[in-house]
Backbone as a printed PyTorch tensor [residue, N CA C, xyz], in Angstrom:
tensor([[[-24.1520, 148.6780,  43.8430],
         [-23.6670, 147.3000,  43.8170],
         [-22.2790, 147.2240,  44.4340]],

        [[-21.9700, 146.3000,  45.1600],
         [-20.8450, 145.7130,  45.6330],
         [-20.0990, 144.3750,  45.6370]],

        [[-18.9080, 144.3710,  45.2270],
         [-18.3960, 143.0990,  45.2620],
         [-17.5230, 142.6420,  46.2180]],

        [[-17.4540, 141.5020,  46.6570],
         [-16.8120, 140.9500,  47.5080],
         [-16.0310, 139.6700,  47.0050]],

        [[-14.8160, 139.9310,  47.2060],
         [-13.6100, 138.8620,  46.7510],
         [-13.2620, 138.0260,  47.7160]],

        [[-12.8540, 136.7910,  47.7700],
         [-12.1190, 136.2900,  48.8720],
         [-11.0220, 135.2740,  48.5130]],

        [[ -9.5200, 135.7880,  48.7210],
         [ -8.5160, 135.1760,  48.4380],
         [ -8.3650, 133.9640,  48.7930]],

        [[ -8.2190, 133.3940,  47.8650],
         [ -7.2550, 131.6810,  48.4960],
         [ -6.3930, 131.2680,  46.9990]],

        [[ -6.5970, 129.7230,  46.9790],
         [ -5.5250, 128.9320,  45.9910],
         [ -6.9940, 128.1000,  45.5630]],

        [[ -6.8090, 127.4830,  44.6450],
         [ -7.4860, 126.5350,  43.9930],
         [ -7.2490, 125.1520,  44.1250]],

        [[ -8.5930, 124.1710,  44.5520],
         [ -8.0550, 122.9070,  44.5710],
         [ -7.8080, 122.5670,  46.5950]],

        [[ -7.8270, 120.8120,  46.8880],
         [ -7.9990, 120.6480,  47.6640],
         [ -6.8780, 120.8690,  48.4360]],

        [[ -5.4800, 120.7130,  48.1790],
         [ -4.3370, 120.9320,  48.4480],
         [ -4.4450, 122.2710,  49.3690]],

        [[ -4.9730, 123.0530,  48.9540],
         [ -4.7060, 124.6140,  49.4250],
         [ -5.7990, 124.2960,  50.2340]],

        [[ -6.3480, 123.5490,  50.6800],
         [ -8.0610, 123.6800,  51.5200],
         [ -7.5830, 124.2170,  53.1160]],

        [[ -8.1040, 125.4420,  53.9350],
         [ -7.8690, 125.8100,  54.5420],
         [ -6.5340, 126.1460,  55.3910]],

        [[ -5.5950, 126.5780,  54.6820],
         [ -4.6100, 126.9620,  54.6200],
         [ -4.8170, 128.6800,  55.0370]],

        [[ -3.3720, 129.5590,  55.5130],
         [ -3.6830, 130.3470,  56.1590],
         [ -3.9800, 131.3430,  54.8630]],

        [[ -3.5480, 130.9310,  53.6900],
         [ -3.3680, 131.6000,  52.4480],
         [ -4.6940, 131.7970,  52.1270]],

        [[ -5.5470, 130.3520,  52.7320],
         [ -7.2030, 130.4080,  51.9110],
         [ -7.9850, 131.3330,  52.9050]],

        [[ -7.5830, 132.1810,  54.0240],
         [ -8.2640, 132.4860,  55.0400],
         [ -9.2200, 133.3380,  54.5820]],

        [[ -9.6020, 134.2790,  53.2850],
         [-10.1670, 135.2080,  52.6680],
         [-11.2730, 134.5150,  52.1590]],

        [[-10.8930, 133.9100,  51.1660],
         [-11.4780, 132.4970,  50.6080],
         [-12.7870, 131.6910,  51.8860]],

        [[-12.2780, 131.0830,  52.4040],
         [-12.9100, 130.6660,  53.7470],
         [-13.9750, 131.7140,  54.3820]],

        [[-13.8500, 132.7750,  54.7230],
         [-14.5350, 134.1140,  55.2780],
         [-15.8060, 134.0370,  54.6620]],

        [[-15.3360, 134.3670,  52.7680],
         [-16.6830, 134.4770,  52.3580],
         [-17.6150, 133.9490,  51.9310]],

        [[-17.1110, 132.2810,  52.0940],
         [-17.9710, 131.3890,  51.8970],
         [-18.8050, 131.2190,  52.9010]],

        [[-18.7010, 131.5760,  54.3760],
         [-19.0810, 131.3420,  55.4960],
         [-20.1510, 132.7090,  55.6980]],

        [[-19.2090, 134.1060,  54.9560],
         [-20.7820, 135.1660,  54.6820],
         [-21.7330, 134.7480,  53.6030]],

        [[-21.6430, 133.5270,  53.2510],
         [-22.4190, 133.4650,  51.8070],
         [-23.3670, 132.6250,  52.5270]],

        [[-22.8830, 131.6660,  53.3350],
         [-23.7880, 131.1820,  54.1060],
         [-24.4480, 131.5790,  55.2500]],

        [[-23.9160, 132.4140,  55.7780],
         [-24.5490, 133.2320,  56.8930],
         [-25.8970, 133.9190,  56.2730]],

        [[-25.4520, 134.7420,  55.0120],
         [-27.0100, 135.5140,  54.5340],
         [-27.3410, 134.9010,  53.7790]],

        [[-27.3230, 133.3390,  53.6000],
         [-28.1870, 133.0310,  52.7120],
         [-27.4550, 132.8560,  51.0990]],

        [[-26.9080, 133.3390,  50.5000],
         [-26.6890, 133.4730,  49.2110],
         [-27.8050, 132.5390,  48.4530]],

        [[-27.6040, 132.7160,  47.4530],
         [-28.1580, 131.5350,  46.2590],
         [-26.7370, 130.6400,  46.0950]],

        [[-26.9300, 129.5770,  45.6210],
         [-25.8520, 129.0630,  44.9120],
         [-25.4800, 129.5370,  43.7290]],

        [[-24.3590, 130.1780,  43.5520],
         [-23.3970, 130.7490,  42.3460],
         [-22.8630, 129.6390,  41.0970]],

        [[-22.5200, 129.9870,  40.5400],
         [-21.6590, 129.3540,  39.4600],
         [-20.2550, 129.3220,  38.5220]],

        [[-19.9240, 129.2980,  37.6210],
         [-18.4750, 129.7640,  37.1470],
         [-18.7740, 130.4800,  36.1400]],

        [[-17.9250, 131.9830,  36.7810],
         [-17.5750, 133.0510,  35.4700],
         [-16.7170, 133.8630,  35.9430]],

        [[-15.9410, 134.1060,  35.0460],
         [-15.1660, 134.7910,  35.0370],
         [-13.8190, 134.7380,  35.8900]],

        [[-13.6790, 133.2510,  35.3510],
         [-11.8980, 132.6240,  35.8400],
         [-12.5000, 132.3490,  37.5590]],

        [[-13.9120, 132.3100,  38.0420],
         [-14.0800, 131.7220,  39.2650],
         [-15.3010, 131.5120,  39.7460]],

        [[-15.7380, 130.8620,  40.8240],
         [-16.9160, 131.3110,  41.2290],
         [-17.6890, 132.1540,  41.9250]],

        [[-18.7250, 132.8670,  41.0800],
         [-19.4750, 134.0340,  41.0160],
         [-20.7980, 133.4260,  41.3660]],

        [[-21.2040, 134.5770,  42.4700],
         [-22.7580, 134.5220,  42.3930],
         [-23.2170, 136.4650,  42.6740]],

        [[-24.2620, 136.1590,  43.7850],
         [-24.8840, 137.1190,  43.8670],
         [-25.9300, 136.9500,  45.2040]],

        [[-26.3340, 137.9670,  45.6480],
         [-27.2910, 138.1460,  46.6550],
         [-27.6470, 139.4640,  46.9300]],

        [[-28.9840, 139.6190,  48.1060],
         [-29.0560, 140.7020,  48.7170],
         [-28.9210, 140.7790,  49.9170]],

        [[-28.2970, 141.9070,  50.3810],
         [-27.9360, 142.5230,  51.6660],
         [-28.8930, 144.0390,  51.9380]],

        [[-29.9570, 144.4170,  52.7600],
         [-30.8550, 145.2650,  53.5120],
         [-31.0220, 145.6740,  51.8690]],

        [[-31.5380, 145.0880,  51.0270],
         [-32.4270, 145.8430,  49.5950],
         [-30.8380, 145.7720,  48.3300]],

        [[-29.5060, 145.7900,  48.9700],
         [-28.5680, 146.2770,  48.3330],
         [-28.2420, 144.6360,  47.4520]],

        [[-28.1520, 144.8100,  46.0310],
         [-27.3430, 143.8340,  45.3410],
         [-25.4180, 143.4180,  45.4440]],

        [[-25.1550, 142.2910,  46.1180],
         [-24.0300, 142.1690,  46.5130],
         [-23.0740, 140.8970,  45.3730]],

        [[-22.4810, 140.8160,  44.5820],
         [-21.8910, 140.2750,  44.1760],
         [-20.6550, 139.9060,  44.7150]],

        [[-20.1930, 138.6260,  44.5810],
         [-19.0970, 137.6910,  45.2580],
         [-18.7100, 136.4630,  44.2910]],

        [[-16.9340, 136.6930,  44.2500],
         [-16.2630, 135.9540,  43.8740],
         [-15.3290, 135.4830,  44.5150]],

        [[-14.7020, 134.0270,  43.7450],
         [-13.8710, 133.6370,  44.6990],
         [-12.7010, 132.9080,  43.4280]],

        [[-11.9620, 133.8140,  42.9080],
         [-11.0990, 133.5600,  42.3440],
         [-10.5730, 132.1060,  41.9250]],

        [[-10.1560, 131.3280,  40.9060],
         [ -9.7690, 130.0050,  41.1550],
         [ -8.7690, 129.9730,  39.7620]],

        [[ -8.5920, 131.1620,  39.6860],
         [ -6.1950, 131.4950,  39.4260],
         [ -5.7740, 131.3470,  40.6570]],

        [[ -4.4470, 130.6230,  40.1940],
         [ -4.2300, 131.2480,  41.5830],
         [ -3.8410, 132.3660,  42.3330]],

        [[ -3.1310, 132.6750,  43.4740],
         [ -3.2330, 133.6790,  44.0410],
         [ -2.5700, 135.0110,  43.2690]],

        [[ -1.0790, 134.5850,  42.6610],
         [ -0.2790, 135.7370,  42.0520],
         [ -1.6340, 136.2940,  40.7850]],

        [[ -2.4840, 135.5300,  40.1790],
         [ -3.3680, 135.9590,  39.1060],
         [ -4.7330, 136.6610,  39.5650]],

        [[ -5.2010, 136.6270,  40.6100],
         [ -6.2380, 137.2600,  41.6670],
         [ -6.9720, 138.0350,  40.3460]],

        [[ -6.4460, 139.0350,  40.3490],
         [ -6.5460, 140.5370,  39.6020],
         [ -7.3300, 140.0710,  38.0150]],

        [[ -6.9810, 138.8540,  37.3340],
         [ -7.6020, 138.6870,  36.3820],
         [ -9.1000, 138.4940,  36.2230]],

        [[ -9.3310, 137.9580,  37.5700],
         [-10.6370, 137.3830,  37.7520],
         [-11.0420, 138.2880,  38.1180]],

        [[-10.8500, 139.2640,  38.8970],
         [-11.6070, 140.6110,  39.1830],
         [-12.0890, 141.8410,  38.5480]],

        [[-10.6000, 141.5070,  37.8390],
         [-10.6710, 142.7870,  36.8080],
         [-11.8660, 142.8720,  35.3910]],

        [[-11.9720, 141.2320,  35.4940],
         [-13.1870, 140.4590,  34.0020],
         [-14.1360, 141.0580,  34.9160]],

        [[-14.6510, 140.6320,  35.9790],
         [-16.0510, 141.3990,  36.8610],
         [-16.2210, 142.7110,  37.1710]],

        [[-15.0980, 143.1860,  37.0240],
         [-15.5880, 144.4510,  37.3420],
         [-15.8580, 145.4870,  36.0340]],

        [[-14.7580, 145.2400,  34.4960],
         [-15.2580, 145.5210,  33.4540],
         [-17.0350, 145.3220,  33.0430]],

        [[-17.3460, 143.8550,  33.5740],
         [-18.3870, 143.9790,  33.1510],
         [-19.4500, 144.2060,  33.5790]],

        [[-19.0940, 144.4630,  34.9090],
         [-20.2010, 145.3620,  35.4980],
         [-19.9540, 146.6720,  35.9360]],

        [[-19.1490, 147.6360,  35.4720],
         [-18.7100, 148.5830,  35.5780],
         [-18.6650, 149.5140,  37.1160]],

        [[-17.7400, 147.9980,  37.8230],
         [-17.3540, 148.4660,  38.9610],
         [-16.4800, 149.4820,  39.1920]],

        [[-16.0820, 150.4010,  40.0580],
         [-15.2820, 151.2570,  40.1310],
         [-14.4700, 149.9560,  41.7910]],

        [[-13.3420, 150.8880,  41.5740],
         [-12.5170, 149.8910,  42.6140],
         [-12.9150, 150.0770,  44.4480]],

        [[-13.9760, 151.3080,  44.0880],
         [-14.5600, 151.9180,  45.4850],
         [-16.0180, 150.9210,  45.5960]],

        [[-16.1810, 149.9660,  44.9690],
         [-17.0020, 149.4200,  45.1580],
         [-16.7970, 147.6550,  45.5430]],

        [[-15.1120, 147.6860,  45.5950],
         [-14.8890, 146.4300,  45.7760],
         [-14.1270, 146.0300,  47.0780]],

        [[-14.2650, 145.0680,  47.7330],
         [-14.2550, 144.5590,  49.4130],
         [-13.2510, 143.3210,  48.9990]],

        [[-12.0570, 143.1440,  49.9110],
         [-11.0800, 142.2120,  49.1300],
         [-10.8830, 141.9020,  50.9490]],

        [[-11.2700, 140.5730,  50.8120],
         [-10.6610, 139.1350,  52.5420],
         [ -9.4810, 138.7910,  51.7460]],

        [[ -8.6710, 139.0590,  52.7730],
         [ -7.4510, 138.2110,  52.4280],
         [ -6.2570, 138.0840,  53.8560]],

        [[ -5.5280, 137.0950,  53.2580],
         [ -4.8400, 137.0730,  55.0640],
         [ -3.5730, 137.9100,  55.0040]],

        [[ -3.2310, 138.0340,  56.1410],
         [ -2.2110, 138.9670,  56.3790],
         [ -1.4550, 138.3870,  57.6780]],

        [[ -0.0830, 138.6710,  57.3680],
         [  1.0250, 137.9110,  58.1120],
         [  1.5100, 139.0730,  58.9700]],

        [[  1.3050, 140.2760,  58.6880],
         [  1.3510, 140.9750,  59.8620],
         [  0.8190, 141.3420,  60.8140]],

        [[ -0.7500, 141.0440,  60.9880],
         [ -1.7640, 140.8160,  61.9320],
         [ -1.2330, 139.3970,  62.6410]],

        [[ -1.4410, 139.7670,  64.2240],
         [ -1.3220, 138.0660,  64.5530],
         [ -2.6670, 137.4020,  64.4780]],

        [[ -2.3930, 136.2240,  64.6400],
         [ -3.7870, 135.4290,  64.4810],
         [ -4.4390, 135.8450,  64.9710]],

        [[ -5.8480, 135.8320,  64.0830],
         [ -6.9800, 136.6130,  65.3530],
         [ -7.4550, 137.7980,  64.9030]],

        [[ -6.6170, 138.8660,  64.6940],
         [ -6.5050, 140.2990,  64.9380],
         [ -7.3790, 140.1350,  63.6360]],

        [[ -8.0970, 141.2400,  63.1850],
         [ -8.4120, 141.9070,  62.0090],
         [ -8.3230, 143.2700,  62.0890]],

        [[ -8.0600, 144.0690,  60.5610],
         [ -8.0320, 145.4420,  60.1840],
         [ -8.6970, 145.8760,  58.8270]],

        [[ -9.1530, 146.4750,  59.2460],
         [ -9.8340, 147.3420,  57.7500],
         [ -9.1810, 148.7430,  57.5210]],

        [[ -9.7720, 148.5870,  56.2270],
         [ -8.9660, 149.8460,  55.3130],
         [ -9.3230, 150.1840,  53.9080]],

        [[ -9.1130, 151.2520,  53.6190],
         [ -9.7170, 151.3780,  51.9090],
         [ -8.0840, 152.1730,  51.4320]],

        [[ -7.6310, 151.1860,  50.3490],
         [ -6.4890, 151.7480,  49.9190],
         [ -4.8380, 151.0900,  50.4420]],

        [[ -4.0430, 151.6290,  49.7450],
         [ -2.5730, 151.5070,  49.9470],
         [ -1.8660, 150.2480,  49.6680]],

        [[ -0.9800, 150.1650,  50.0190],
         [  0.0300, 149.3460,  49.3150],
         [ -0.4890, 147.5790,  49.4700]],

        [[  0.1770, 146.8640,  48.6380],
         [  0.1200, 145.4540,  49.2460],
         [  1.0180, 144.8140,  49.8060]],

        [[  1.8130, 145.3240,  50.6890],
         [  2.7350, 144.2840,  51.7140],
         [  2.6780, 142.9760,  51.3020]],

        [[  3.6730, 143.3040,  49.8500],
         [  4.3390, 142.1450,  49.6320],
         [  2.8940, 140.9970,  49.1280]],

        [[  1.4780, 140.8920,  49.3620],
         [  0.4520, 140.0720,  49.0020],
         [  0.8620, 139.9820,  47.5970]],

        [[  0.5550, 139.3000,  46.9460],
         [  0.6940, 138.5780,  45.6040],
         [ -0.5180, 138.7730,  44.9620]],

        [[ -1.8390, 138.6310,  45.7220],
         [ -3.1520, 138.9190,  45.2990],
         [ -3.7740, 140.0040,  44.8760]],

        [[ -3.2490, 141.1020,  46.1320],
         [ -3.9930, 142.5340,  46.5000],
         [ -2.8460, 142.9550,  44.8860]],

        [[ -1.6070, 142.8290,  44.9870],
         [ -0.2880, 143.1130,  43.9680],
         [ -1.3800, 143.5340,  42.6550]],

        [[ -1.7150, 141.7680,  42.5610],
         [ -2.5110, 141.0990,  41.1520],
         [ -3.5800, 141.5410,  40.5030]],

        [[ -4.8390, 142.5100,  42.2360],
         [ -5.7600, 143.4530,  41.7360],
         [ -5.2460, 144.8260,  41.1030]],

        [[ -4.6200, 144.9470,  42.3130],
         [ -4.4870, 146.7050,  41.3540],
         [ -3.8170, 146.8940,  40.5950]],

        [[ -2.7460, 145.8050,  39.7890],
         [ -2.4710, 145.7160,  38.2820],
         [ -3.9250, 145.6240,  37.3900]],

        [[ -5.0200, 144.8510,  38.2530],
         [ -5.7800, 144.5600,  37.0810],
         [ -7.0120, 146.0840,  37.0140]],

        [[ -6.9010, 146.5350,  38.2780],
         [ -7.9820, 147.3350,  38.6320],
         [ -7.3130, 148.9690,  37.7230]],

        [[ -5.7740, 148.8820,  38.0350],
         [ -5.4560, 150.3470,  37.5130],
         [ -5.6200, 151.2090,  39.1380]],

        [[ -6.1100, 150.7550,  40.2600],
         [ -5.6670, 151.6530,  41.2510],
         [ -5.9230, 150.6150,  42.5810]],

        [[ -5.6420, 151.4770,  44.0110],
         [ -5.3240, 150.5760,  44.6850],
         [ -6.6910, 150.9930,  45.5840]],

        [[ -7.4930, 151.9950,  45.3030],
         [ -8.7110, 152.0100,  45.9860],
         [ -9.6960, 151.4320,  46.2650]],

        [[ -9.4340, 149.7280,  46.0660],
         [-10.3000, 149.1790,  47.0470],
         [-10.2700, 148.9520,  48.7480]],

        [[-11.2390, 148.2480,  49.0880],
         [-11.4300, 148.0690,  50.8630],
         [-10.6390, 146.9400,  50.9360]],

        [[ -9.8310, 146.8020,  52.0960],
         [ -9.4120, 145.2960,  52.7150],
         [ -9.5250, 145.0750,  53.8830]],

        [[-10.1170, 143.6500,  53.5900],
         [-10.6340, 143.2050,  55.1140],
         [ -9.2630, 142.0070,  55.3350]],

        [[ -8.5270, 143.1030,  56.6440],
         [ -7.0650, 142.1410,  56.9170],
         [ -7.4140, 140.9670,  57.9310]],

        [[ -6.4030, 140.0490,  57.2730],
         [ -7.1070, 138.9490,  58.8350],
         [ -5.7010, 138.2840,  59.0230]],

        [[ -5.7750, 138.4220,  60.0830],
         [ -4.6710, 137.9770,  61.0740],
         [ -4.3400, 136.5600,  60.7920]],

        [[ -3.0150, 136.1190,  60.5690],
         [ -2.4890, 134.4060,  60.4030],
         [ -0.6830, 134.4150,  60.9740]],

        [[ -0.2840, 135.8920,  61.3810],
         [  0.6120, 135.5980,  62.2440],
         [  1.9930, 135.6600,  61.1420]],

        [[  2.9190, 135.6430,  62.0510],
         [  4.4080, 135.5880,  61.3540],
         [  4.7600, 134.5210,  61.3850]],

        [[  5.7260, 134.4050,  60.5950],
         [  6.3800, 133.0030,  60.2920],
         [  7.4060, 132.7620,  61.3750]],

        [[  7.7510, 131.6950,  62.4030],
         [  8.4660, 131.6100,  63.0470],
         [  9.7880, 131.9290,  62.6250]],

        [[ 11.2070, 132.1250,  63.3030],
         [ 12.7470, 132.4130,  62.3670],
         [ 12.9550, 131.0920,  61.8070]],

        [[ 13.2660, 131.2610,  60.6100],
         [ 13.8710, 130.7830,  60.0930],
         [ 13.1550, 129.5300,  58.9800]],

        [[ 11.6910, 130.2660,  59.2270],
         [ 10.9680, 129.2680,  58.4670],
         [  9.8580, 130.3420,  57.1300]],

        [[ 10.4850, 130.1390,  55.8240],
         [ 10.1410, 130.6050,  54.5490],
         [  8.4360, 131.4720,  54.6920]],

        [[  8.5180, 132.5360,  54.7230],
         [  6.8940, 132.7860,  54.5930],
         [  5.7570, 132.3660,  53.7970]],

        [[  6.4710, 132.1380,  52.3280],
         [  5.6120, 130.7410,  51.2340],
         [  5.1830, 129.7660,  51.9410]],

        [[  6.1550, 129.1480,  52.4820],
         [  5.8900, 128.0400,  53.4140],
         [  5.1140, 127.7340,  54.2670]],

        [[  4.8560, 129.0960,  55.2860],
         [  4.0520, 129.3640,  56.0440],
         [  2.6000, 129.5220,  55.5280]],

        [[  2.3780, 130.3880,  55.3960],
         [  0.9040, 130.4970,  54.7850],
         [  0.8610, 129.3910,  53.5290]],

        [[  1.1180, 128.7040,  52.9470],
         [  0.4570, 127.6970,  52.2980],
         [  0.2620, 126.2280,  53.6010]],

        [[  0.6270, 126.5000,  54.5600],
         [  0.2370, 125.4020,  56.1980],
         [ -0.5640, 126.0480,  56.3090]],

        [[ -1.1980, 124.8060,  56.6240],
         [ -2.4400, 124.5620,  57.4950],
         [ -2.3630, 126.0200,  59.1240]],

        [[ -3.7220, 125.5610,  59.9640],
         [ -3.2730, 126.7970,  61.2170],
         [ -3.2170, 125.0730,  61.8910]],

        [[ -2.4150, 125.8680,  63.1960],
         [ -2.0450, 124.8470,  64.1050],
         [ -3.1880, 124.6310,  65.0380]],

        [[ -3.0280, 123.3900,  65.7430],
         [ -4.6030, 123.2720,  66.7040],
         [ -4.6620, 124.2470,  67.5830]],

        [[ -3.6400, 124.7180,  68.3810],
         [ -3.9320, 125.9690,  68.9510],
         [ -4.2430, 127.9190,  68.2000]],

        [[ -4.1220, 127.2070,  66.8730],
         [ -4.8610, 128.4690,  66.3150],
         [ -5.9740, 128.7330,  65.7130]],

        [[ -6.4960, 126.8250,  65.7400],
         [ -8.2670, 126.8680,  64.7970],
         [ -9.2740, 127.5770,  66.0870]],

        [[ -9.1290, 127.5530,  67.2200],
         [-10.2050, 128.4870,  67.9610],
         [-10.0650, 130.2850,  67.3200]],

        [[ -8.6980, 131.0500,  67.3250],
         [ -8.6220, 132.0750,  66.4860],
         [ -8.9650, 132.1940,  65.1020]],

        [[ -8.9740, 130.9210,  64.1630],
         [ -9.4640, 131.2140,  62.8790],
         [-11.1000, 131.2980,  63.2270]],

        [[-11.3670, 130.0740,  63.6410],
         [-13.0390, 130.2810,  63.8770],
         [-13.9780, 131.1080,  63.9060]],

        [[-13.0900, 132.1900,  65.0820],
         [-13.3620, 133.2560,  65.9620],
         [-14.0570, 133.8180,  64.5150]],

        [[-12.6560, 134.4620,  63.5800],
         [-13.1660, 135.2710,  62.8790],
         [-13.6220, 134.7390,  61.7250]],

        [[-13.9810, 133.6300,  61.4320],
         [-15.6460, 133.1350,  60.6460],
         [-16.6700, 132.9520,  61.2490]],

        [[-16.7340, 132.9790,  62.8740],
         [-18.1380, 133.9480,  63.1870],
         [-18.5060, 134.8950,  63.2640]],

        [[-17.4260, 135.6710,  63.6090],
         [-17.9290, 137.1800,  64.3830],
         [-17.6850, 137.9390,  63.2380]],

        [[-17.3690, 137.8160,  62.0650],
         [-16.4840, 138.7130,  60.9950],
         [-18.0150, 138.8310,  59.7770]],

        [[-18.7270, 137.9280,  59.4160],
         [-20.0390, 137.7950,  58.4560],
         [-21.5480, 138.7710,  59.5800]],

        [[-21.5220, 138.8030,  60.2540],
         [-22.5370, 139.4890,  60.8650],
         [-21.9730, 141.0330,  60.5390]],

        [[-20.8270, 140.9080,  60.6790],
         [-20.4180, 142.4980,  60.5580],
         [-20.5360, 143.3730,  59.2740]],

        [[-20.7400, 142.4530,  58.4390],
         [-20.8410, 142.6370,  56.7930],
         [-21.6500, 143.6530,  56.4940]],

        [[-23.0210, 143.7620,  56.7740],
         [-23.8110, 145.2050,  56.0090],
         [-22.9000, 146.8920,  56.6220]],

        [[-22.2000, 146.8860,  57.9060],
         [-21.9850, 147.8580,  58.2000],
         [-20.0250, 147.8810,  57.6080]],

        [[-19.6410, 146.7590,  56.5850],
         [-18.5960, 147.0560,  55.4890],
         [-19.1470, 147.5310,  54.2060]],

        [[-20.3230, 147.0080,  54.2990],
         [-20.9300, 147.5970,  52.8630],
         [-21.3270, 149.0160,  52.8510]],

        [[-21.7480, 149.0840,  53.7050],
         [-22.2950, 150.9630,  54.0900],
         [-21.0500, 151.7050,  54.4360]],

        [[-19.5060, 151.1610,  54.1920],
         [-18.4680, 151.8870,  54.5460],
         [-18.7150, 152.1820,  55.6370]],

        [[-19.2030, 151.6860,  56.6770],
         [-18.5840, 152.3990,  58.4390],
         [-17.6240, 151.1780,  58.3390]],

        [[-16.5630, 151.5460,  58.6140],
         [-15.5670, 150.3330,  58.8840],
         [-14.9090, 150.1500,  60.3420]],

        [[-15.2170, 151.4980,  60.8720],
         [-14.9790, 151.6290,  61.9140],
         [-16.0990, 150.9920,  62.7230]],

        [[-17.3550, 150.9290,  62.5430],
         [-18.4780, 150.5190,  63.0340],
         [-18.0060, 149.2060,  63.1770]],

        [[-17.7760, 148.3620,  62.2590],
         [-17.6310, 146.8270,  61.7650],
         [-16.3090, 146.5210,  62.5640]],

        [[-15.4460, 147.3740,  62.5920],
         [-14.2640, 146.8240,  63.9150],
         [-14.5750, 147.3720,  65.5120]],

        [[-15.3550, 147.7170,  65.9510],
         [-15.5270, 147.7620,  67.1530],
         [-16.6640, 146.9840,  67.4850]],

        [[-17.5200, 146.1890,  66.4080],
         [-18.1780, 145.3810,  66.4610],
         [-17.4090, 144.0050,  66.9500]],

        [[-16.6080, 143.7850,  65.8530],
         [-15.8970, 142.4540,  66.2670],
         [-14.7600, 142.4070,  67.3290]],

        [[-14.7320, 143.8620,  67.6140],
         [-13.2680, 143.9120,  68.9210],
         [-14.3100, 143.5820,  70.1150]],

        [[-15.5520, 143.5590,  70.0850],
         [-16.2470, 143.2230,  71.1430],
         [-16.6660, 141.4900,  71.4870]],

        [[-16.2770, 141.3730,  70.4250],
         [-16.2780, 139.7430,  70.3970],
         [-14.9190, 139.3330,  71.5090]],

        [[-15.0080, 137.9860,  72.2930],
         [-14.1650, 137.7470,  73.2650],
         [-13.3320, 136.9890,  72.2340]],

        [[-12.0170, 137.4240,  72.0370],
         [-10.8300, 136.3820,  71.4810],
         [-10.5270, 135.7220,  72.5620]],

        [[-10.3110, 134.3640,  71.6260],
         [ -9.6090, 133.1660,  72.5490],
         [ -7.9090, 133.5340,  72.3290]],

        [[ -7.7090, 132.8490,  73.6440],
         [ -5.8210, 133.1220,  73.7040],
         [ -5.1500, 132.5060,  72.5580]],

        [[ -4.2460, 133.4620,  73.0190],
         [ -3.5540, 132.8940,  71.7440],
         [ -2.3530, 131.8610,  71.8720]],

        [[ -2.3250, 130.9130,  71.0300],
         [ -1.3880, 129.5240,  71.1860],
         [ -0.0970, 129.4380,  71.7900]],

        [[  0.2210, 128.8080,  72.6780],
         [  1.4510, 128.6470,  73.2780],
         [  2.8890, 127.8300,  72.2780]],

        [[  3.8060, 128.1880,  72.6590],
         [  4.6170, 127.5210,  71.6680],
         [  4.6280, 126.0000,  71.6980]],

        [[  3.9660, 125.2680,  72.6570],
         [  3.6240, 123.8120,  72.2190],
         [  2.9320, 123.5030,  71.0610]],

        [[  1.8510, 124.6080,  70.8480],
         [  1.0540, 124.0970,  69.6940],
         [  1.6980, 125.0300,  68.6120]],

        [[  2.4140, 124.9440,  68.3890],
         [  3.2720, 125.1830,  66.7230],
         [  3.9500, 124.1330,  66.2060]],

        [[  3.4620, 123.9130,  64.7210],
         [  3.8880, 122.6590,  63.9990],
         [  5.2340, 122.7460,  63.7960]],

        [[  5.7950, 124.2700,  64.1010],
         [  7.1020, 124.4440,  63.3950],
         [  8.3740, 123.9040,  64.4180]],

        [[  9.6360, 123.6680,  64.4100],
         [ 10.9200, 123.0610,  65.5880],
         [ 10.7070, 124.4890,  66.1010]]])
């Protein structure tokens, strides 16, 4: 069994924000394979599906982000996940838009979420699927930033990777991760935004 998390905020306010970009991902793999419709447990909404015979469980937290870890940590007690069995979308400000990285393990650069799991998990050995939302221009608050919206010249890069990123999914579950990023590095990225299209002075 495997679980799949996907970071955001709760509520319409936060609705596609660069913060919800995790959030967003796996609603879009839930619809890509189909899911069933899920319901509320365990501080969020939970469902379930199958992937090639394999049982896949998916949540989507609705603490907010600094509390992540509570909602995970209730699912994984009770299904006696180990943290090698759990897949965490979430965005990342050091990827530029666009970019994605995978990884199993290590620190949370400063995330509030990833922070929030491995307080709740007791270690930091889960997978993360990084997704690119870019740096904060100078002089403008990184809170600030990722709770904005993406700019019109960056919804072709978010897009990108809510198509090309859910097909790649059974070969994150089977741990090739390397498989699953040379999958999507084969996907054509659109350019990336000129400084006209930034909301910021």
């Amino acid at each position: 069994m495997k679980l799949l998390v996907g970071l955001g905020n709760p509520g319409a306010t936060y609705a596609r924000t660069r913060h919800n970009l995790g959030q967003d991902l796996l609603l879009e793999m839930i619809r890509h394979f189909q899911f069933p419709s899920g319901g509320k447990r365990f501080g969020g909404q939970f469902g379930d599906g199958r992937i090639d015979g394999e049982r896949v469980f998916w949540l989507i937290p609705e603490t907010y982000m600094n509390l992540s870890g509570e909602a995970v940590g209730a699912l994984a007690r009770f299904y006696r996940l180990t943290p090698e069995d759990i897949i965490v979308l979430h965005d990342d400000v050091d990827l530029a838009c666009g970019k994605v990285r995978m990884k199993v393990g290590g620190g949370n650069g400063g995330h509030n979420g990833l922070k929030s799991i491995q307080q709740h998990l007791g270690s930091p050995d889960f997978t993360r699927i990084r997704l690119g939302v870019g740096r904060p221009p100078s002089g403008v608050d990184t809170a600030q930033f990722v709770l904005a919206g993406f700019s019109p010249g960056e919804h072709p890069l978010r897009d990108h990777m809510l198509t090309y990123l859910p097909p790649v999914l059974p070969l994150i579950l089977n741990g090739d991760l390397a498989g699953a990023m040379n999958r999507y590095n084969l996907s054509q990225l659109p350019a990336p935004p000129g400084k006209k299209d930034s909301p910021w002075p």
